[in-house]
Every structure is written in structure tokens, then in C-alpha cells.
C-alpha positions in Angstrom: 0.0 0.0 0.0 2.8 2.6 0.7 4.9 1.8 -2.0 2.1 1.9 -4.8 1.1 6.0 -2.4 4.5 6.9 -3.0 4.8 5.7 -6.6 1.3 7.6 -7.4 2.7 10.7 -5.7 6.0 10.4 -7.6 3.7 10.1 -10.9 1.5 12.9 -10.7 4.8 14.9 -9.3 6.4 14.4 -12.7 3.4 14.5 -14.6 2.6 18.0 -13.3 6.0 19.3 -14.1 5.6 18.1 -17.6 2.1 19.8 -17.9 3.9 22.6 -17.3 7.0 22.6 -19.1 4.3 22.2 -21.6 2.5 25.5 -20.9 6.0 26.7 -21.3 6.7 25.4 -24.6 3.5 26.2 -26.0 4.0 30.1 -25.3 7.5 29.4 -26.7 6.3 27.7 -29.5 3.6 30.8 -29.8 6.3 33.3 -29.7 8.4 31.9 -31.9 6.0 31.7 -34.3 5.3 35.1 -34.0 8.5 36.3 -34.2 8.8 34.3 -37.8 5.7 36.3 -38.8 7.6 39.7 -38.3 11.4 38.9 -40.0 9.1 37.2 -43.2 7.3 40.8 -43.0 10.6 42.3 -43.1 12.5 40.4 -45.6 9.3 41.2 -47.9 9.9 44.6 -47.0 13.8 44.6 -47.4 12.9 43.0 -50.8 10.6 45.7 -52.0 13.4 48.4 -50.4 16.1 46.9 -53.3 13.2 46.8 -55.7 13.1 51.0 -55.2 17.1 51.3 -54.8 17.8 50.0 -57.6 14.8 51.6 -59.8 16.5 54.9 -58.6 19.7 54.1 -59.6 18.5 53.1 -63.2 16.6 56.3 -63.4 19.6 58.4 -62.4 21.9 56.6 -64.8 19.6 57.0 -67.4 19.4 60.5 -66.8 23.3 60.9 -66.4 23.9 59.1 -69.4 22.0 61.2 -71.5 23.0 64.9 -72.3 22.0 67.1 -69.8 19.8 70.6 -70.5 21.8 72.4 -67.1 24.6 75.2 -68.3 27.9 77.2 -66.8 27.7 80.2 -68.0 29.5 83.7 -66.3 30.5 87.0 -67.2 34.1 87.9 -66.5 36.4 91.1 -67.8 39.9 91.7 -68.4 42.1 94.5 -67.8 45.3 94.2 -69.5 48.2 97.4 -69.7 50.8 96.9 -71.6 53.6 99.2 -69.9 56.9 99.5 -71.9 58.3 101.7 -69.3 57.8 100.6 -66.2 59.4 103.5 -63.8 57.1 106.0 -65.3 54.2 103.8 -66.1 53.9 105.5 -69.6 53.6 103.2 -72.9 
């Protein structure tokens, strides 16, 4: 009679502790899968963030390739003397 108590107690001992370790690794298991939801949302977003990159960097290659309308343009003068003599500053 006591052995068949104490092996009932040692059951339901161990079979509570893996109840919950199961609780345990069901919210693992639950976060984990949650956590995959969010880094598949972010690779499709990385994805669509190379799609745009590199877009943009067709667009401005096309547009540096091609000849562009933007102009340098100044105004400048020149003062030029032309001094034979240079102690009196006469020509």
C-alpha cells in the first residue's frame, strides 16, 4: 500500500512538471512563431526596399547618361596694360 502511495505521488509529481513545461513550450512555440511572422514581413519589406534602390539608380543613370539641358555660364572682364616703361608707367 505505501509503495504503490509513494509511486502515485512520484507520478502525478512528474506529470505536473511536464504539464507545465508544456505550458512553457507552447508560449515558446507561440512566440516563436510570431517572431517568424515579423522577420518574413521584413525580408518582404527589405525585398521591396532593393526593388526601389535599384529603380532609382537606373533612373539616375539614365538620366546621367544622357546629355544634360543644365549650363555654366559667367560674365568675366579683363584689364590688360601693356607698360613698356615701367618706372614711369607711360607706354
Amino acid at each position: 500500500m505505501k509503495k504503490t502511495l509513494i509511486a502515485a505521488t512520484l507520478f502525478s509529481l512528474f506529470a505536473s512538471t511536464q504539464a507545465m513545461a508544456s505550458d512553457e513550450t507552447t508560449e515558446l512555440r507561440q512566440i516563436i512563431e510570431q517572431q517568424q511572422k515579423v522577420l518574413k514581413d521584413l525580408e518582404k519589406r527589405l525585398e521591396q526596399t532593393e526593388k526601389r534602390v535599384e529603380t532609382t539608380a537606373d533612373v539616375v543613370e539614365a538620366a546621367a547618361s544622357g546629355k544634360s539641358a543644365t549650363t555654366i555660364g559667367g560674365y568675366s572682364e579683363l584689364h590688360y596694360n601693356n607698360i613698356s616703361n615701367n618706372q614711369t608707367g607711360t607706354d
